[in-house]
N, C-alpha and C positions, 0 to 999 in steps of 0.2 A: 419757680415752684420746685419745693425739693422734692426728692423718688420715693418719699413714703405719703406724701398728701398723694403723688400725680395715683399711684398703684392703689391708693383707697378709692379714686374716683373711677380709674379704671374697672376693677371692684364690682362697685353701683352699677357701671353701666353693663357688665355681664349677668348683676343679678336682675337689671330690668329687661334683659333681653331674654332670663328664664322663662319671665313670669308670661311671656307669649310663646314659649314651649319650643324658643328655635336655638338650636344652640350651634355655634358657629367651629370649626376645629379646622382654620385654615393651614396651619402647621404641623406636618408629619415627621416623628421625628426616627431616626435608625441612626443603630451602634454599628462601628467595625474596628477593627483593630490593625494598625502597620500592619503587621506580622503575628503569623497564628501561636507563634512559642517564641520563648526567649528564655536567657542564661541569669543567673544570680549577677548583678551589676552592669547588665545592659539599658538598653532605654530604648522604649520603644513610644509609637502615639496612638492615644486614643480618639477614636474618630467618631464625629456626631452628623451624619448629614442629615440635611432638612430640604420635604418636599413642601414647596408652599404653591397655596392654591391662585389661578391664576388673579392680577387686581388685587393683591395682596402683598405683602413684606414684611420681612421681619427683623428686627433689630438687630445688630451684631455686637462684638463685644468691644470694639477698639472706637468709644467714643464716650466721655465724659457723663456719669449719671446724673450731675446738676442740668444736664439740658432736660432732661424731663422726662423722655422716654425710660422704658426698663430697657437697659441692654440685657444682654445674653450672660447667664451666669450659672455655675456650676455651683455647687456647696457637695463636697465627697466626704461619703460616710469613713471616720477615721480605720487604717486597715494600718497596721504594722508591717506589712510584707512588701509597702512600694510607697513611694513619695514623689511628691510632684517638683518637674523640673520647670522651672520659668514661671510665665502666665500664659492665662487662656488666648488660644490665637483665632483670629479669623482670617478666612481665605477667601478675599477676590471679593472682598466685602465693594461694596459702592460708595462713596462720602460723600454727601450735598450736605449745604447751607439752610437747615429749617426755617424758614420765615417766622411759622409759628411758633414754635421752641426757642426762636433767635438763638441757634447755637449751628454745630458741627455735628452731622449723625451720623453713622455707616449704618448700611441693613443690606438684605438679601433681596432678589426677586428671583421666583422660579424656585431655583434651590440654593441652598447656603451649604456652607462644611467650617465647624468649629475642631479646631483640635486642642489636645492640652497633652505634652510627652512627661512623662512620668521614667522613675528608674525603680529596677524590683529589686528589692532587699533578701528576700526568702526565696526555696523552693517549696515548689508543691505546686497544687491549684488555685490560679486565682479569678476571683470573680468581682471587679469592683463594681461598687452603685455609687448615683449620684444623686441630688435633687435638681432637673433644668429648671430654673426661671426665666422667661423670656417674653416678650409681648410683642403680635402682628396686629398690623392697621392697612385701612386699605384710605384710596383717597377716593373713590367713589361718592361714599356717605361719611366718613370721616367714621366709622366706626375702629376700634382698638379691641383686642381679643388679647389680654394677659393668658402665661400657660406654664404650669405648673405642674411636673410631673417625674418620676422615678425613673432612669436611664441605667442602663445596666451593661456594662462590657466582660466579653469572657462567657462560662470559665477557658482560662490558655493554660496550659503547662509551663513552669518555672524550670529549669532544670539547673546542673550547675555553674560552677561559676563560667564567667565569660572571658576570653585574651581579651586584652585592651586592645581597641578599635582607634584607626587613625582617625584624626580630627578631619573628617572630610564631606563635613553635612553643609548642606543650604544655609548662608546667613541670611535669617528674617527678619523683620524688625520688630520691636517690640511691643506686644499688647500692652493697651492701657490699661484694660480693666482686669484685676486681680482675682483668683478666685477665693474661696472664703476657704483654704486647708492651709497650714505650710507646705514655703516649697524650697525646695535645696537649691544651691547653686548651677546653675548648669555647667553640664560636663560637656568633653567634645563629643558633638554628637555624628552617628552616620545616616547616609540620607534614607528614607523610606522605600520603600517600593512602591513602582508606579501605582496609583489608581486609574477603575476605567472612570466613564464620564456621570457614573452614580457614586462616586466615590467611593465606589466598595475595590479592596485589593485586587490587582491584577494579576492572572496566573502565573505562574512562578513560571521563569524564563532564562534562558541562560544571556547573562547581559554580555556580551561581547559588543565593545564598541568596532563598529566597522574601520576598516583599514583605509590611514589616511590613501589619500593619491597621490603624493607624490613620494611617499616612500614606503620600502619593503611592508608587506602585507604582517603584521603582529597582532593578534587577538589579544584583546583585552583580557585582567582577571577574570577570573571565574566570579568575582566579586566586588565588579562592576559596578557600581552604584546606579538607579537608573532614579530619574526624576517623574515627580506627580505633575502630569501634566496641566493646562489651567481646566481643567474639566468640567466646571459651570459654563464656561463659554459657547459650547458648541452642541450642547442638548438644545440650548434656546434659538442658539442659530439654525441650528438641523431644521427643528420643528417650525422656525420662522417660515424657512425657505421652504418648508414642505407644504405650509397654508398658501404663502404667494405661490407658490407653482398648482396648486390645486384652483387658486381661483382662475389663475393664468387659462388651464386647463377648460375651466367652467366658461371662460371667455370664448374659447376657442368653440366650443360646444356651439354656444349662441352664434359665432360667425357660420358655423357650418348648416344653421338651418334657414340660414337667410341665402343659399348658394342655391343654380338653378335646378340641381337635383333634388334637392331636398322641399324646399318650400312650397312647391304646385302638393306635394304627397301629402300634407298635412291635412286640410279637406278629403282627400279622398278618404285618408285613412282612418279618418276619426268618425264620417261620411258609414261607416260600414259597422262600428260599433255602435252606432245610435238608429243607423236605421235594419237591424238587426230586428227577431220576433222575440227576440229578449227580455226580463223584465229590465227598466230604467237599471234597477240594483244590479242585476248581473253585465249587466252592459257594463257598467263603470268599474265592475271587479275584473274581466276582461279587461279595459284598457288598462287599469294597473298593471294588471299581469303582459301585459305588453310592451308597457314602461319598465319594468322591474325584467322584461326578458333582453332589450337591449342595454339595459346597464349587467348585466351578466355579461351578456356575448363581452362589450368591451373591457371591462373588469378583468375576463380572463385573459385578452390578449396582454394587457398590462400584466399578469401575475408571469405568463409566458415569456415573456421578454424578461423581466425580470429572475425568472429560472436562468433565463439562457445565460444573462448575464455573472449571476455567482457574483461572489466575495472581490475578487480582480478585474471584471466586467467594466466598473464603471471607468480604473484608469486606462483600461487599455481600448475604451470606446472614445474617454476624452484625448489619448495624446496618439497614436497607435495612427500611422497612414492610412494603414486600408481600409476602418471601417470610417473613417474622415472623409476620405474622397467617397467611399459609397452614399454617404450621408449630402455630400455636396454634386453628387452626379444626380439621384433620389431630386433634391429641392430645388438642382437650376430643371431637369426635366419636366416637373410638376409645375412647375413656373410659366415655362413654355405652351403647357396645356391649358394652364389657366389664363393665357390670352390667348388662347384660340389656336396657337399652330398647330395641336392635334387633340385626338380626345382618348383619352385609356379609361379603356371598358374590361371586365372580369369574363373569363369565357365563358358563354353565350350558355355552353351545357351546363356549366354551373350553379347559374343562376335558374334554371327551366326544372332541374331537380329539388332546387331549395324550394322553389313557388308551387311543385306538384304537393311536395309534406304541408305546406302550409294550407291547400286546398282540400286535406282531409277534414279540418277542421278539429275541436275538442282542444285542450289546455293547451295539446303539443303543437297544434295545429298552430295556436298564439306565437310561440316560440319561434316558430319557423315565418310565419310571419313578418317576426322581430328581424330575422336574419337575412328574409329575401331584402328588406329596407337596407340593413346595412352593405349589403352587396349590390343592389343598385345603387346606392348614392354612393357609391366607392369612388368613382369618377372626381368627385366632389369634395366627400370629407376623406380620401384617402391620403392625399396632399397634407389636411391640416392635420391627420390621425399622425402621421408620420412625422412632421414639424413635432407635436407635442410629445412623442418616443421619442424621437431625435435629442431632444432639450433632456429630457429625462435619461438617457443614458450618459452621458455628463456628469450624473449627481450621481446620488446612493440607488441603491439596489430597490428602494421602496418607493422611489417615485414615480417610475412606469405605473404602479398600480396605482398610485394617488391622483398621476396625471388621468389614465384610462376613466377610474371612477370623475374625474371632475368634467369631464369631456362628457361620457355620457348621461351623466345626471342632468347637463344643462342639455344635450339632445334627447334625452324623452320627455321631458317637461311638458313641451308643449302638448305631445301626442296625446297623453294623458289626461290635462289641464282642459284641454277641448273637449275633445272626448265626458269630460264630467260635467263640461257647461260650453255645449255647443250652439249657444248663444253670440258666443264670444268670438263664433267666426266668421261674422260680418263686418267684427270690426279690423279683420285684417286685409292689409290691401292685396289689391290686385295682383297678380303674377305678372310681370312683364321686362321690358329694356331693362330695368335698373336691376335683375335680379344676376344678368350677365357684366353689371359695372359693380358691384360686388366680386364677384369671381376674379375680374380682371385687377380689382384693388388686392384681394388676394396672393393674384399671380405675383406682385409686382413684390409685395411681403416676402413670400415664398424665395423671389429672389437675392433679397437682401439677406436671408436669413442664411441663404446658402454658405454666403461670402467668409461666416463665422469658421464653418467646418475648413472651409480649403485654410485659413488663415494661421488653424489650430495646426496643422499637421506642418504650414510653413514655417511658425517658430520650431515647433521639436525637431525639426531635420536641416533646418539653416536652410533653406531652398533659395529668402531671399525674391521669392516671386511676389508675393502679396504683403508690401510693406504696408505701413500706415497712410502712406499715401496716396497709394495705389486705392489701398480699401474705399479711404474717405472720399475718393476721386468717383469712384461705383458707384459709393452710395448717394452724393450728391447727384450725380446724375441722374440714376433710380427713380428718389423722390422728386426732383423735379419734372421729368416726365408724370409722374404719377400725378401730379399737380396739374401740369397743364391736362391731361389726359381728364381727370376730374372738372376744368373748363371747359372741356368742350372741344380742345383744340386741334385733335386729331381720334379718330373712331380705328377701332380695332374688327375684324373680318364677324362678328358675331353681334356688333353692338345696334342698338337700332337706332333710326336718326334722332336726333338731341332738339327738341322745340324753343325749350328755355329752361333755364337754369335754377335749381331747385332751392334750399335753401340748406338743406341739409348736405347735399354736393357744395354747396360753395363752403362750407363751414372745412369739409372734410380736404378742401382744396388749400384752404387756410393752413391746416394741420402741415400739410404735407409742403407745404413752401416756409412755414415757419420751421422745420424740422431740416429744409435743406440751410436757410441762414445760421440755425443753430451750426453745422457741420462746417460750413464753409472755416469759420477762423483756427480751426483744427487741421488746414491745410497749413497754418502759418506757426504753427507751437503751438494753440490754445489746447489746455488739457481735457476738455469739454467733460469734467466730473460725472455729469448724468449716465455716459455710455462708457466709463473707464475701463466695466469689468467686461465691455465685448469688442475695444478696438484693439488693435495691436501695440505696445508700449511705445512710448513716445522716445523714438528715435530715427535718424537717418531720415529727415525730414527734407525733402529735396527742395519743398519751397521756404523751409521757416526762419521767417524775419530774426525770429530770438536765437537762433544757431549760432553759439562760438565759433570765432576763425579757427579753422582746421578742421572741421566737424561739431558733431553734435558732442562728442564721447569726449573730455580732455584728456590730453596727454599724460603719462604717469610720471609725477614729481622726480624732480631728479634721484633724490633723495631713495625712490621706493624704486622694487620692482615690476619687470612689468608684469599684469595680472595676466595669469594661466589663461587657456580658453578666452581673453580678451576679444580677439579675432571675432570671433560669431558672438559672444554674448555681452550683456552693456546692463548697468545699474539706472536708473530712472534722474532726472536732476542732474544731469552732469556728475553724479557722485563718485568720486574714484575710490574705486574697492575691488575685491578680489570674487573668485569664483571657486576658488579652492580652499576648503577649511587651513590645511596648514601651512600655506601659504602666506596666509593671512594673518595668522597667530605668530608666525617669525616674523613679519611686517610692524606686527603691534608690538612684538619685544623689544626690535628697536625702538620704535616709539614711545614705548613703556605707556602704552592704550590699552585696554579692554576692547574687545571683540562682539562687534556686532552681530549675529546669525540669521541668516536670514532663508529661514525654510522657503522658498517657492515655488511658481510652476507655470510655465508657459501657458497651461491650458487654467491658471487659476482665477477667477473672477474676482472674489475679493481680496486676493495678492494685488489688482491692478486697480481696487477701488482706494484701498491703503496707501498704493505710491500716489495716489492723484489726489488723495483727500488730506490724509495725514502726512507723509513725509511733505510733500508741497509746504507745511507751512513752515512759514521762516524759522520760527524754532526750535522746530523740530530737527527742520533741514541744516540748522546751523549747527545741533547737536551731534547729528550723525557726522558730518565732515570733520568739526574740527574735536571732538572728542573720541570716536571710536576709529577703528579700525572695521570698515562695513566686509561683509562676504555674503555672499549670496549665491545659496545652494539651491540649482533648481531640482526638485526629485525624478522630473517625467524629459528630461533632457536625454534625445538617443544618440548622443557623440558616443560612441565605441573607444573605447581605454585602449593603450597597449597592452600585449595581452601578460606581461611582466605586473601588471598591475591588477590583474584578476584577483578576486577570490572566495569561497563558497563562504555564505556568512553562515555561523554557528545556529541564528535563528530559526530559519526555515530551511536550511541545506543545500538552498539555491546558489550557482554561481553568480556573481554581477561584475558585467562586462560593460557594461554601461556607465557616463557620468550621473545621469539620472536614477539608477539603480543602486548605487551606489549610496548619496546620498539619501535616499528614500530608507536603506537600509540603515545608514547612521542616525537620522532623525527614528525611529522604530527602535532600535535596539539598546539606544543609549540614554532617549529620553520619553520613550512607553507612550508615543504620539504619533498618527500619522497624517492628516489633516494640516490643509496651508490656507495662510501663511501662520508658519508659527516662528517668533521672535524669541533669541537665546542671545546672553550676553553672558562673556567669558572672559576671566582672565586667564590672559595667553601663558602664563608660565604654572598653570592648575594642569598637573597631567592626568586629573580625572574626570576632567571636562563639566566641574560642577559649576554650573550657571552663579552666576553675582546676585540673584535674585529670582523672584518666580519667573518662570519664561510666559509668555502672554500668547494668545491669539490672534483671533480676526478684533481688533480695540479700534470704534472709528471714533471714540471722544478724545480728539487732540492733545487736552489735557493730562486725560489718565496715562496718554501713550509718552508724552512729555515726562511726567512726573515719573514712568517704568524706567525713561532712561537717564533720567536723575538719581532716581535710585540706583542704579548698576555704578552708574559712575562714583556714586559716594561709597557704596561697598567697597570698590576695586581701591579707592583713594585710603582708605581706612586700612587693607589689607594692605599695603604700602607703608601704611604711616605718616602718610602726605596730611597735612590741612585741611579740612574737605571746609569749601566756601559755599 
């Protein structure tokens, strides 16, 4: 089907979707520009990002219009004062195999970014427009939404002429689809300035690349080139993880009403709005307001923590000793509590002033109410309030609050819910034994979850105490007990005698003995993918079958040196690589290799899903050894530098004394990213450190992460002059 029948049917089916008055606009689109001025004969880009709504996508431009689709197309109103360099590009487009097009497509999801760089002829003001054509489809209903519309960049200032600029831009490769102006040759180009992760320009910054380690401390030009990072990547990751961690939370809610504090309150509580002199209607607007007073109370401890936390909170909660061990002191004592060796209660006057306010009764009376429940079941959900802050200070600054709301939405539900149809509290059971075999499954959680924090703080300091084997050794144990404990087979100081075995316990017994078999072959090398982002990396395995003679780590090729910081740190896979960027880069020169990079982080979760999912496969993992030169920068690493190696980076004015600091500071200043893992391929004799290609993120599709380092490979081959096969 050629693109002018498919766009006439497309057409039709937007004017039959008028004619019921709903009209669909799942594609938003915004202008920005490189850079806000430029010179007579520079070249700058113009930038189109696209918000699309979610179960939507949209066409990009780098795929053949005979497959049927409209890709993304520009036509620019003709201007004399600037001319278009190359074709229209996409970034970080997707490619699959249409079935129904039987062709090759790329598109977006989420958001998309087209560019098209252009060189200005004239001064003055300029203001270019465009026409977009482009078309989203969702696979829902199989509906298509063609979009047609006027795009506008500018107006920027032209000024005059420009010095010739060194050829030290990004090689990208090249768009298929053409736009409909002339376009000049390309010139060398220089690379852009960063974008954030909406693609709009980043603030102007003094690019100073940080100073390598192992030699004398030299700041970079003032005119530094800094790289766009992949910036669609990690809006949808952010956002992924901030839904799973809200239902995680919403989870958590549900476990805490089923503990023995909580669950007898539920009757009573609801017991008092219904049998109130009230009418039915105010009754139930009461229990709202009682539901809607405990998701406040905890709402704000989440925004509180959050405050406290700031902008640097989250790394120095995730890698930082003391608040690691506080966090792992906090979940083995809770642990403890939750089988019974003691009970923590809030002081006694505390609670007697919250229950007086709430005895006054009227709206505020409600409120306090809300607050005397949440400080008597402290006992109870204070363990798992903590667990879900715990996990949340880890991540971004906005999860405490996402965590707090999902916890308590799934804890006032109930109050409420009854409350409006207290009918429905006959059909809940009894209070009794099983409310305290809850608790103690709980307990046993709590403790395993501990195991995380101590583990975090024993990579960043080399402690060396809680290897992978140790952990795995805990945790098998842990669930197995948990398992038998769940048969029956031993009772704890609080539990009541066990008749017969239920059917719901035996299931949950199942779980938790299926979870210890799962573990076991991770004592012998198994990578156990599922938990990669919370065990310790797979090294120094005291029992494993698949261990090289001489260790886990191979020895370094005669040929090479040995890698810096080798001592404490190790690449995943046996892979022999370095720990120091230039180290690494005079490694690959004799090699005549391109450079691997490899931003990560001890404390990083899917840094550790990436080595177990993607590098794991064979060729992937055959690509990294025998083609690159790998290095791997952790950011949150606290080995302390000589202090010869110190130095205050240009960015923020900070010292960094640290190896972790250091490169956190290098990945920041040089390539306008902070987030890991993030992947950069270099060749080692570019002394402006411009990537062979776009640098990538968190990519768990084998493929695409294959085909990132085929392509680096064939750039760096190509800048050589080598054959590329």
């Amino acid at each position: 089907m050629n693109s002018s029948v498919f766009k006439f049917l497309a057409f039709l089916l937007l004017l039959s979707g008028s004619v019921s008055a709903q009209i669909f606009v799942p594609t938003h689109l915004s202008t920005t520009l490189s850079q806000p001025k430029a010179k007579v004969g520079e070249e700058l880009d113009l930038i189109i990002n696209a918000r699309i709504e979610d179960k939507w996508h949209l066409y990009a431009t780098d795929f053949s219009e005979d497959v049927g689709p409209i890709p993304f197309t520009l036509k620019f109103t003709p201007n004399a004062t600037y001319a278009l360099v190359g074709k229209l590009k996409s970034v970080n487009s997707h490619h699959e195999h249409d079935d129904i097009f039987n062709g090759d497509v790329a598109f977006w999801e989420k958001t998309g970014q087209i560019r098209q760089r252009i060189k200005v002829l004239q001064p003055g003001s300029l203001s270019i427009k465009a026409e977009a054509d482009y078309q989203t489809c969702t696979d829902v209903d199989g509906r298509c939404v063609p979009g047609n519309e006027m795009v506008t960049f500018g107006p920027f200032m032209i000024t005059g002429s420009a010095v010739p600029a060194k050829a030290t831009g990004v090689v990208t490769p090249p768009a298929t689809i053409k736009t409909d102006a002339p376009a000049v040759a390309a010139a060398p180009t220089t690379a852009t300035p960063a974008t954030d992760t909406a693609g709009q320009p980043a603030p102007a910054a003094t690019a100073t690349a940080a100073p390598p380690t192992t030699e004398p401390v030299a700041a970079a030009p003032a005119d530094a080139p800094r790289i766009a990072p992949a910036a669609p990547l990690a809006p949808a990751s952010d956002a992924g993880s901030l839904w799973s961690f809200g239902l995680l939370a919403f989870i958590s809610g549900l476990a805490a009403l089923i503990t023995p504090c909580v669950f007898p309150m539920i009757p009573m509580t609801v017991s008092f709005f219904t049998g109130s002199k009230d009418s039915r209607g105010r009754g139930i607007l009461k229990a709202v307001v009682y539901g809607l007073s405990i998701i406040v109370i905890y709402t704000i401890i989440g925004v509180v923590v959050a405050r406290l936390l700031g902008e640097e909170g989250p790394n120095f909660m995730a890698t930082h000793w003391l608040p690691n061990l506080l966090f792992f002191t906090v979940f083995v004592v809770f642990g403890l509590s939750f089988l019974g060796l003691f009970e923590i209660t809030l002081p006694h006057q505390l609670v007697s002033k919250t229950d007086e306010q709430a005895d006054k009764g009227g709206w505020l009376g409600i409120f306090f109410m809300a607050f005397t429940l949440v400080l008597v079941s402290f006992s109870c959900t204070g363990p798992i309030v903590a667990t879900v802050l715990g996990l949340a200070a880890r991540g971004q600054t906005l999860a405490p609050v996402v965590g707090m709301l999902g916890f308590s939405l799934a804890f006032a539900l109930p109050f409420t819910l009854f409350a409006i149809f207290p009918s429905w509290l006959k059909s809940l059971p009894r209070s009794g034994g099983w409310l305290n075999t809850v608790k103690v499954v709980l307990g046993f959680v709590e403790l395993m979850l501990a195991l995380k924090f101590l583990s975090m703080v024993d990579l960043a300091y080399h402690w060396g105490v809680l290897t992978r084997d140790v952990y795995l050794v805990l945790w098998v144990v842990l669930s197995a007990l948990l398992g038998m404990y769940l048969l029956g087979k031993f009772r704890l100081s609080h539990d009541s005698p066990l008749d017969h075995l239920s059917v719901g316990r035996l299931m949950l017994a199942v779980l938790a003995f299926a979870f210890t078999v799962y573990l076991i072959p991770g004592l012998f090398g198994a990578p156990l993918p599922l938990l990669a982002g919370y065990l310790p990396p797979q090294s120094k395995h005291d029992f494993s079958l698949a261990a090289q003679p001489g260790g886990m780590a191979p020895a370094a090729s005669a040929s090479r040196e040995a890698p810096r910081f080798g001592e404490f740190l190790e690449l995943p896979h046996n892979i022999e690589g370095y720990f120091d960027l230039e180290q690494a880069k005079r490694v690959a020169r004799l090699e005549n290799k391109p450079v691997f990079v490899d931003f990560t982080g001890h404390a990083c979760v899917n840094c550790r899903k990436m080595e177990a999912t993607v590098w794991s496969d064979p060729q992937v993992l055959e690509r990294l050894r025998r083609d690159y030169v790998v290095v791997a920068l952790y950011v949150d690493d606290k080995t302390e530098l000589p202090e010869k190696e110190w130095y205050v980076s240009p960015r923020d004015k900070q010292q960094k004394t640290t190896l972790g600091k250091q490169n956190a500071d290098l990945q920041v200043t040089r390539y306008g990213f902070n987030a890991q893992p993030y992947y950069v391929l270099l060749d080692p004799n570019d002394t402006t450190g411009q990537p062979l290609t776009q640098p990538v993120a968190y990519e768990p599709n084998v493929a695409q992460f294959s085909q990132f380092l085929q392509s680096g490979l064939t750039q760096f081959k190509q800048k050589k002059g080598v054959a590329v096969r």
